[in-house]
C-alpha positions in Angstrom: 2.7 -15.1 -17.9 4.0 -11.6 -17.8 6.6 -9.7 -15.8 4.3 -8.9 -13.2 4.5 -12.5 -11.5 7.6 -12.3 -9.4 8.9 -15.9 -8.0 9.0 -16.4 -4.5 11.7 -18.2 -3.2 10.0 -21.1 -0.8 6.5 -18.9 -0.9 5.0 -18.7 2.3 2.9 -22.2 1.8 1.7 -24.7 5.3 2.1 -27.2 2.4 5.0 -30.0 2.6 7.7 -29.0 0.4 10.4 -31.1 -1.3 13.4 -29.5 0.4 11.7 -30.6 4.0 15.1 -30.1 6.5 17.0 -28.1 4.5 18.0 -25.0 5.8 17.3 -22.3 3.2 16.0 -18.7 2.8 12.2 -18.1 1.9 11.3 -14.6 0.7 8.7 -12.6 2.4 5.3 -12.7 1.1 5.1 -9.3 -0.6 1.2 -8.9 1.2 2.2 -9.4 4.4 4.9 -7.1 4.1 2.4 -4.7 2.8 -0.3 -5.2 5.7 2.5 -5.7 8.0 1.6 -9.4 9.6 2.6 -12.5 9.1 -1.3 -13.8 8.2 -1.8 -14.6 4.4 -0.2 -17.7 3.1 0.4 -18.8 -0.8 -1.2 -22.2 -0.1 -2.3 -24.3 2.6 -2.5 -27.7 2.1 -6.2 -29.5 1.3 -7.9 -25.7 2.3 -6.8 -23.2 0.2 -4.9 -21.0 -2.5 -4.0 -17.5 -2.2 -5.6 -15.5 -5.1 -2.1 -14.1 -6.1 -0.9 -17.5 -6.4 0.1 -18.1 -9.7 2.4 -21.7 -9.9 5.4 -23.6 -7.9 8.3 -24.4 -9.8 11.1 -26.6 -9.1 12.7 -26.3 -6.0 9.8 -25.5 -4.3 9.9 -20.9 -5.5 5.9 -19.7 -5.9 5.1 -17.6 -8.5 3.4 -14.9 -6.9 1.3 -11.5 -9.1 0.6 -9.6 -5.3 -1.2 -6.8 -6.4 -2.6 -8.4 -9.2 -5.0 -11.1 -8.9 -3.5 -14.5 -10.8 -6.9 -13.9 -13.3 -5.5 -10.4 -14.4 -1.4 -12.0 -15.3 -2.6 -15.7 -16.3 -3.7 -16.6 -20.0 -5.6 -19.6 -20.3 -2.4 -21.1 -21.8 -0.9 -20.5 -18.5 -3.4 -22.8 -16.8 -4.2 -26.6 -16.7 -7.5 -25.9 -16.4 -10.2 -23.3 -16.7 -10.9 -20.0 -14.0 -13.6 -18.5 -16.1 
């Protein structure tokens, strides 16, 4: 991956997380911010994922690429399976 996917602390995911009931900071989902509401979501569970979404890592921080779609910053290496 490269430096323009930026981790997310908690994300902005209707997914259940593995640090349910503790009380913790998420950082703001940088496209929200932009379009100034509270609509777009990294992941929601069995529907969808954002197309900026890029991975979760361990404790439960999203690595987001907002501007860049995930294709544009992902190598295939990156991946567990194909986009193309």
């Amino acid at each position: 991956m490269d430096d323009r996917v930026k981790a997310l602390s908690g994300g902005n995911m209707d997914i259940d997380l593995a640090s349910d009931g503790v009380d913790w900071k998420q950082t703001k989902c940088p496209w929200n911010v932009d379009d100034g509401n509270n609509k777009h979501k990294c992941a929601v569970k069995g529907t969808s994922i954002c197309k900026y979404f890029c991975e979760i890592k361990f404790l439960d921080s999203v690595l987001c690429s907002y501007p860049y779609e995930n294709k544009e910053v992902l190598t295939r290496n990156d991946m567990d399976r194909a986009l193309w």
